[in-house]
C-alpha angles and dihedrals in degrees: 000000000000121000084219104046079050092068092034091063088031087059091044087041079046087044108049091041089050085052090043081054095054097043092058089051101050084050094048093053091043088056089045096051089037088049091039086053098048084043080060104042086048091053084056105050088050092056087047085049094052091056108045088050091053094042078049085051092060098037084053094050088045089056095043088071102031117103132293132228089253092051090056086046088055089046099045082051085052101055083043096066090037088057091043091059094043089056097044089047085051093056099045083048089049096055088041083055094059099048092046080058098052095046080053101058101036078052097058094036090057091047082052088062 
C-alpha cells in the first residue's frame, strides 16, 4: 500500500470519529436541555400542586360546616308552617273583608233613609 492512500484512509478514519464526536455531543446536550426542561416543568406543576390541594383543604373544610340534607328538611318544615299560617290568615282576612263590606254597606243604606 501507498503511503499516501495510508493517510488518505487515516484523515477519513480522523474524520468520521471527529463527526461520531460530535454527534455524541450534539446528542448529549439535546438529552441535558430536554431533561432540564421536563425538571422545570415538573417544579411547576408541583407548585401548582401545592396550591389546588390546599385550595381543596379549604373547600373540604367549607363543606364540612355547610348544611345537611336534614337541615334543609327542618327548614323546608319550617316554610311549610309558615305557609300554612299565611293561608289560613288570608282566608280569616278574607272573610273579615267581607263583613267589613257588608257593615259598610247596612251603614250607608240606613244613612240613605
Amino acid at each position: 500500500m501507498d503511503v499516501e492512500a495510508l493517510k488518505l484512509g487515516f484523515q477519513v478514519l480522523q474524520f468520521l470519529i471527529t463527526g461520531g464526536i460530535g454527534f455524541y455531543v450534539y446528542m448529549t446536550n439535546k438529552n441535558k436541555v430536554t431533561n432540564d426542561r421536563i425538571g422545570q416543568l415538573e417544579s411547576e406543576i408541583d407548585k401548582k400542586i401545592d396550591s389546588h390541594s390546599e385550595r381543596l383543604a379549604r373547600v373540604e373544610a367549607l363543606t364540612e360546616k355547610a348544611p345537611t340534607h336534614e337541615d334543609l328538611a327542618k327548614v323546608y318544615d319550617k316554610v311549610n308552617q309558615v305557609s300554612a299560617c299565611v293561608n289560613r290568615l288570608e282566608g280569616e282576612f278574607a272573610g273579615v273583608s267581607r263583613v267589613v263590606n257588608l257593615i259598610h254597606e247596612t251603614l250607608m243604606e240606613e244613612r240613605r233613609k
